[in-house]
C-alpha positions as CSV (number, residue, x, y, z in Angstrom):
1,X,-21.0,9.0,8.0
2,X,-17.8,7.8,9.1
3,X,-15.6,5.4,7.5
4,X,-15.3,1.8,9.6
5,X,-11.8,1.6,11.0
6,X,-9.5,-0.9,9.2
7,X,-6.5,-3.3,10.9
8,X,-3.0,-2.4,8.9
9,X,0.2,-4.0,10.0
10,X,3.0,-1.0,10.5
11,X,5.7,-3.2,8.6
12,X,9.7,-2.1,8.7
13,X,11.9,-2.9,5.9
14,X,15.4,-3.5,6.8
15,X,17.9,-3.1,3.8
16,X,21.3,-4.9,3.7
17,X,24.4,-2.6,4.5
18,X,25.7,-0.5,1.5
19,X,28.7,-2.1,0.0
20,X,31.8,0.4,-0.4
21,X,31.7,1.6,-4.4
22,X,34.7,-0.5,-5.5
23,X,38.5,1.2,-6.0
24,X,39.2,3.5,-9.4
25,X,42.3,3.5,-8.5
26,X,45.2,1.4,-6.5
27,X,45.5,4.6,-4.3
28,X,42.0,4.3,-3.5
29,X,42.3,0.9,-1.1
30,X,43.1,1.5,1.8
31,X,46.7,0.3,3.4
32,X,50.2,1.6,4.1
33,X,51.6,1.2,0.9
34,X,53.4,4.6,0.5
35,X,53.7,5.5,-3.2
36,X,58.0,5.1,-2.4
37,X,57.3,1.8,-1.7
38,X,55.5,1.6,-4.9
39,X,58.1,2.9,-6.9
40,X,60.8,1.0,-5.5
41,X,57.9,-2.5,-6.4
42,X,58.0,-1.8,-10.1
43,X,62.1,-1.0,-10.1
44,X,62.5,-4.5,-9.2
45,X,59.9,-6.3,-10.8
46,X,60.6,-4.3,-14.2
47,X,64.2,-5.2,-13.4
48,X,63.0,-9.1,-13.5
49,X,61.0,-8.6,-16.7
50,X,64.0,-6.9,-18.2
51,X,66.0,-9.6,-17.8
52,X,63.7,-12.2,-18.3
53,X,63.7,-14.1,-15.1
54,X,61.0,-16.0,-14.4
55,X,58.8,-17.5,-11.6
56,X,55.9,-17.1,-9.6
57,X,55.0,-13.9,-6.8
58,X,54.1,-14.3,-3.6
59,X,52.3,-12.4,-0.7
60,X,52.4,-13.3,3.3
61,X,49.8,-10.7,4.6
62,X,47.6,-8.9,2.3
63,X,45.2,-6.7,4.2
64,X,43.0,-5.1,1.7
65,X,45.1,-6.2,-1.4
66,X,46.6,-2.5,-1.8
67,X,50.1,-4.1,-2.9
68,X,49.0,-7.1,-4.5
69,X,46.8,-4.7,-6.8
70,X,50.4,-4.1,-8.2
71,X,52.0,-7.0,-7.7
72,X,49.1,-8.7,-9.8
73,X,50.2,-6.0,-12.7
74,X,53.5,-7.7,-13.3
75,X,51.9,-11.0,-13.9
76,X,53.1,-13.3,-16.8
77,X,52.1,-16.2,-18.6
78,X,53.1,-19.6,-16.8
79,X,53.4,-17.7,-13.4
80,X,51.3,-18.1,-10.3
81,X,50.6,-15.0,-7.6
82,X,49.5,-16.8,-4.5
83,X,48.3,-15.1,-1.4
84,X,47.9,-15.8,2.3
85,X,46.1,-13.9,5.1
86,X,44.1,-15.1,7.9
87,X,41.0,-12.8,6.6
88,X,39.6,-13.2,10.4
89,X,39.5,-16.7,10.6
90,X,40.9,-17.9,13.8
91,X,44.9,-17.4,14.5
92,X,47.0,-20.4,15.6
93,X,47.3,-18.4,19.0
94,X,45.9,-16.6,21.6
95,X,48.7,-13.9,20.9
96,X,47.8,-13.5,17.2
97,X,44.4,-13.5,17.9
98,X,44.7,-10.5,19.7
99,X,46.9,-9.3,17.4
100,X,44.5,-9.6,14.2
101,X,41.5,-8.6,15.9
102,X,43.3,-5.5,17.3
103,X,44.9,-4.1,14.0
104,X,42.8,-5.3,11.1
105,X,39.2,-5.7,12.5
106,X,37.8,-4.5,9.2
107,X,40.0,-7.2,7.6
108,X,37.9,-9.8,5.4
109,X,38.3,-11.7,2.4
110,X,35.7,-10.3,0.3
111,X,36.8,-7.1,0.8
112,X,40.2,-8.1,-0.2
113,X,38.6,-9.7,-3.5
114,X,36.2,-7.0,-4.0
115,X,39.5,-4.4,-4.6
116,X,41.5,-6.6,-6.5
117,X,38.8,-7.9,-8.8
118,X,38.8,-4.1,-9.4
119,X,42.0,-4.1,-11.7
120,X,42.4,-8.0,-12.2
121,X,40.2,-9.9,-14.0
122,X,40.9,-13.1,-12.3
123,X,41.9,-13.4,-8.5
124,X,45.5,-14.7,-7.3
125,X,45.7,-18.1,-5.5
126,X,43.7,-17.2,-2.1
127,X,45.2,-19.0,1.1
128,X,42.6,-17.9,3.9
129,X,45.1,-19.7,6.7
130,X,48.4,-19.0,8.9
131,X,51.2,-18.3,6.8
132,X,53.0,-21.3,8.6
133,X,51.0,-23.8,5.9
134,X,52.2,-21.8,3.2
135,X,54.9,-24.2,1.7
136,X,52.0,-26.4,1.2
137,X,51.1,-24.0,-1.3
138,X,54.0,-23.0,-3.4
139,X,56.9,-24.7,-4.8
140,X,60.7,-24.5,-2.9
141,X,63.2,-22.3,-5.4
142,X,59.8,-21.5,-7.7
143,X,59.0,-17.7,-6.4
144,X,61.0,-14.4,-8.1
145,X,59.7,-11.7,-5.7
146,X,58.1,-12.2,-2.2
147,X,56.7,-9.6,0.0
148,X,56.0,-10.4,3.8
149,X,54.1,-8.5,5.8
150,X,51.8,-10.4,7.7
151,X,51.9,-11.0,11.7
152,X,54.5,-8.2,14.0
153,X,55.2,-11.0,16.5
154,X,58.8,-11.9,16.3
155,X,58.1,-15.9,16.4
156,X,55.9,-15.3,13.2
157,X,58.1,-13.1,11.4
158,X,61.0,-15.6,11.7
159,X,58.6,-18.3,10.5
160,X,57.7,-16.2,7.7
161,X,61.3,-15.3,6.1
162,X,62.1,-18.7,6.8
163,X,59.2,-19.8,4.1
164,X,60.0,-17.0,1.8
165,X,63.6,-18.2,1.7
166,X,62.3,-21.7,1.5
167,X,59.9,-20.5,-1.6
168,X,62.9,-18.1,-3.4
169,X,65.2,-18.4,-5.7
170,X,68.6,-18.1,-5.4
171,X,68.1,-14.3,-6.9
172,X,64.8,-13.6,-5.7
173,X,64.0,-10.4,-3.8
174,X,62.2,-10.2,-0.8
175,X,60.4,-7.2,0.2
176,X,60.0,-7.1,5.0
177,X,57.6,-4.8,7.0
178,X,60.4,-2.8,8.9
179,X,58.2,0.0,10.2
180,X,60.1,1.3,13.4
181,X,60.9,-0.6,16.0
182,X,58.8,1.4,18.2
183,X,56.0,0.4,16.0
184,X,56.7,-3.0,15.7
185,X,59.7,-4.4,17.4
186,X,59.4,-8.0,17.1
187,X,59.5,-7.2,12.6
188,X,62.6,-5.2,12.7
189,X,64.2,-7.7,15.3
190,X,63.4,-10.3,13.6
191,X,64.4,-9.1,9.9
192,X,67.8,-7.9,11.2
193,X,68.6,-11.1,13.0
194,X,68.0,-12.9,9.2
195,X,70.8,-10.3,7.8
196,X,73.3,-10.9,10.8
197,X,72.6,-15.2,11.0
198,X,70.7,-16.1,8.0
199,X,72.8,-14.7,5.0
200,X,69.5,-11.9,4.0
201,X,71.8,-9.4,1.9
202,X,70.2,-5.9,2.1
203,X,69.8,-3.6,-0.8
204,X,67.9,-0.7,0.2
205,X,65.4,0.3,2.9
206,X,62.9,2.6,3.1
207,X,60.9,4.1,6.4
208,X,58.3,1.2,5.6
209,X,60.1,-1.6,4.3
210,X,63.3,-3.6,3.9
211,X,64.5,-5.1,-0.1
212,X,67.0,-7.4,0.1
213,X,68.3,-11.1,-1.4
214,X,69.5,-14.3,-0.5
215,X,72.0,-14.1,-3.8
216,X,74.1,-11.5,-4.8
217,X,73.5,-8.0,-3.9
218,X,76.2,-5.9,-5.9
219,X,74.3,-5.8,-9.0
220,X,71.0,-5.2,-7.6
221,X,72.5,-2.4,-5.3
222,X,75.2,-0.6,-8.7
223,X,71.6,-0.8,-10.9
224,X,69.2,1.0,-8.0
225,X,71.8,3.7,-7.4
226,X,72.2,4.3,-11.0
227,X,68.3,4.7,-11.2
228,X,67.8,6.4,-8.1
229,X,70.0,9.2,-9.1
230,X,68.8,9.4,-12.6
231,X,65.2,9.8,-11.3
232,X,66.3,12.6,-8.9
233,X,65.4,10.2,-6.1
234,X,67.2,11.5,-2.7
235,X,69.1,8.4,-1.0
236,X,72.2,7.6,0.3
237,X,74.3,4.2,1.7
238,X,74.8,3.7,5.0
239,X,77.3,0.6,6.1
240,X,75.0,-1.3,8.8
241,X,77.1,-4.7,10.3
242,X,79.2,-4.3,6.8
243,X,76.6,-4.1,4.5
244,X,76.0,-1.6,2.2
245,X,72.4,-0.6,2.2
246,X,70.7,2.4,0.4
247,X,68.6,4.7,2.2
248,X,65.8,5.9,-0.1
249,X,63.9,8.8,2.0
250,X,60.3,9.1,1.4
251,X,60.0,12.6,0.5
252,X,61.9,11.6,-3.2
253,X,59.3,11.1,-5.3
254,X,58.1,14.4,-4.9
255,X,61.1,15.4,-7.7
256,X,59.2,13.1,-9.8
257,X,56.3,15.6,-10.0
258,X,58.4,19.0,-10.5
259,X,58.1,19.9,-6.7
260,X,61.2,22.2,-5.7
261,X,65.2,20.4,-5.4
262,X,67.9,22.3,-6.9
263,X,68.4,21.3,-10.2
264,X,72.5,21.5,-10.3
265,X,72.5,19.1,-7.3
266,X,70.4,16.3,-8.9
267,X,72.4,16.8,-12.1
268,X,74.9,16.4,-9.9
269,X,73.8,13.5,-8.3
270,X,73.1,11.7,-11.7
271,X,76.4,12.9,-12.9
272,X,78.0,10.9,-9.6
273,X,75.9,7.6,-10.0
274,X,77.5,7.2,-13.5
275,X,80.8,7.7,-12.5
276,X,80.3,5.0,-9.5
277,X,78.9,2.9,-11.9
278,X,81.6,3.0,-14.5
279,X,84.2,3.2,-11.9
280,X,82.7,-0.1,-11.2
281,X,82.7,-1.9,-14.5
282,X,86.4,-0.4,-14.9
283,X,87.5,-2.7,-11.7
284,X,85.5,-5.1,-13.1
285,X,87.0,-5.2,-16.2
286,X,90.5,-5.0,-14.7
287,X,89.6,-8.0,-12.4
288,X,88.7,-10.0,-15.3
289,X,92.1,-9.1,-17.5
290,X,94.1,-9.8,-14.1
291,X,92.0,-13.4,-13.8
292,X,92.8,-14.1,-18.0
293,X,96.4,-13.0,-17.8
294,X,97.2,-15.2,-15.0
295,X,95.2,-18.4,-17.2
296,X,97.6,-17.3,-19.9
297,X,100.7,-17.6,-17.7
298,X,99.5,-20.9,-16.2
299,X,99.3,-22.1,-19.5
300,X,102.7,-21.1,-20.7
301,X,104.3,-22.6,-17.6
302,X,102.8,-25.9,-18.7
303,X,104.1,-29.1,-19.6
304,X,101.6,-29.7,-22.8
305,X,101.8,-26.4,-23.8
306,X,105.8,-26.1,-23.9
307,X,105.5,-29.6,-25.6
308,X,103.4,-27.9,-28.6
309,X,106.0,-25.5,-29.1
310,X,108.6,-27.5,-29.3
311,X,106.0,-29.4,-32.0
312,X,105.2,-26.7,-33.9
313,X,108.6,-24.8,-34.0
314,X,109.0,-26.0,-37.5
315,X,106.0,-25.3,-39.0
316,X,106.2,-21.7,-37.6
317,X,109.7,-20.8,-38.7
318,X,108.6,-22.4,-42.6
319,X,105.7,-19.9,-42.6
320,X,107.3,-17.0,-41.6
321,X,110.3,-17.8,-44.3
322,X,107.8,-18.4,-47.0
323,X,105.7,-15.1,-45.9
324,X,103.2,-17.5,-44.9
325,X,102.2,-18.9,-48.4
């Protein structure tokens, strides 16, 4: 005898997309931050700890938070690391619309948080809006290091170095997207109009990116040779519209890890960087005792000066006939 048939519902069960197993390491998020780019980060950010200057980090474009993984690393008490990306919300304009949804379509915000909430324990100040509103966010003169690298229109990229000047101070360092002009022409047009009009003092460049300051570069540039040789790093300066700029080639780091270079040349090289270096304070030096020994002059040639001789004439000639007693 044969079972009676019985209804069943044939039911499906849908499971939710597999999130991404979250970053070991900073290598592991994806982004273009080439491990040059990452050494040349921590050179100037230790440089700022070393000297203990102080103020708050900013970010204009973060993609998947592969560089402010590290900027988050130098971090102190007091200081703020703000943020700003788009994370797919809508772009001011139909041309950066494009733009976003063209390049970073995999671009979100909780992606971003995901990786840094990977080596952070708290998250940076997230602005999730057009850079242009960042000066809403952060304080004029308060920020020691800014990195921009958000939109590759020309229009933007002026904005943006016009709010990381705005949110510098006077020795900040400000890190551009310069990857080639075929790449992105409207970046490296825009970035090189700020050094020829806007006073943007270079100090090195990389294939990726351009470091430079709105203060004094001469330091900045006598202290990254000096290191740059020491660490075997291959670079060299190139005058570009009178400034002195280092070129640090991307195959340097390389040394680093004990992979081939002649060892007599980087000694060498070292060897050189110390000489240009105290070369350097030697002029300095001799600047200085030019500058005091023209004070003293002045000094002697003066009226109230000549007038204290005359004043202390006696006095002087007593002492030396008593031996001073």
């Amino acid at each position: 005898m044969s079972a009676a048939p019985t209804d069943r519902q044939e039911t499906t069960t849908v499971s939710e997309p597999a999130q991404p197993a979250p970053p070991t390491t900073p290598d592991d998020v994806e982004g273009w931050f080439t491990a040059l780019d990452q050494h040349l980060f921590t050179w100037f950010l230790d440089r700022q700890e070393r000297l203990d200057q102080q103020g708050d980090l900013l970010e204009l474009g973060v993609y998947l938070g592969r560089s402010a993984v590290l900027l988050g690393r130098h971090l102190r008490g007091g200081e703020r690391f703000t943020v700003c990306d788009l994370f797919g919300s809508p772009a001011p304009d139909d041309a950066n619309d494009r733009e976003v949804a063209r390049a970073y379509p995999e671009l979100t915000r909780a992606a971003f948080e995901r990786n840094y909430l990977a080596f952070h324990e708290r998250l940076p100040v997230v602005v999730q809006a057009p850079t242009s509103v960042i000066t809403d966010y952060v304080r004029p003169d308060g920020c020691r290091f800014a990195h921009v690298d958000a939109s590759r229109l020309h229009r933007h990229v002026i904005a943006d170095l016009a709010a990381a000047r705005s949110a510098l101070q006077a020795d900040g360092i400000v890190v551009c997207d310069v990857r080639g002009p075929a790449h992105a022409p409207g970046i490296a047009s825009a970035v090189w109009a700020a050094v020829d009009s806007d006073d943007l003092n270079p100090v090195c460049v990389t294939d990726q990116k351009l470091y430079g300051t709105w203060g004094d570069p001469e330091p900045l540039r006598a202290e990254l040779l000096e290191h740059l040789a020491a660490e075997g790093v291959r670079h060299r300066v190139e005058e570009i519209d009178e400034h002195p700029v280092i070129r640090v080639s991307e195959p340097a780091l390389e040394l680093e890890h004990g992979d081939g270079g002649d060892e007599t040349e980087r000694e060498l090289a070292r060897l050189k960087a110390r000489l240009d270096a105290y070369r350097r304070e030697v002029a300095r030096l001799e600047g200085e005792l030019r500058s005091r020994k023209r004070q003293v002059r002045a000094i002697r040639r003066s009226h109230s000066y000549r007038m204290g001789r005359v004043l202390t004439a006696t006095p002087r000639a007593v002492r030396r006939i008593t031996g001073g007693s």
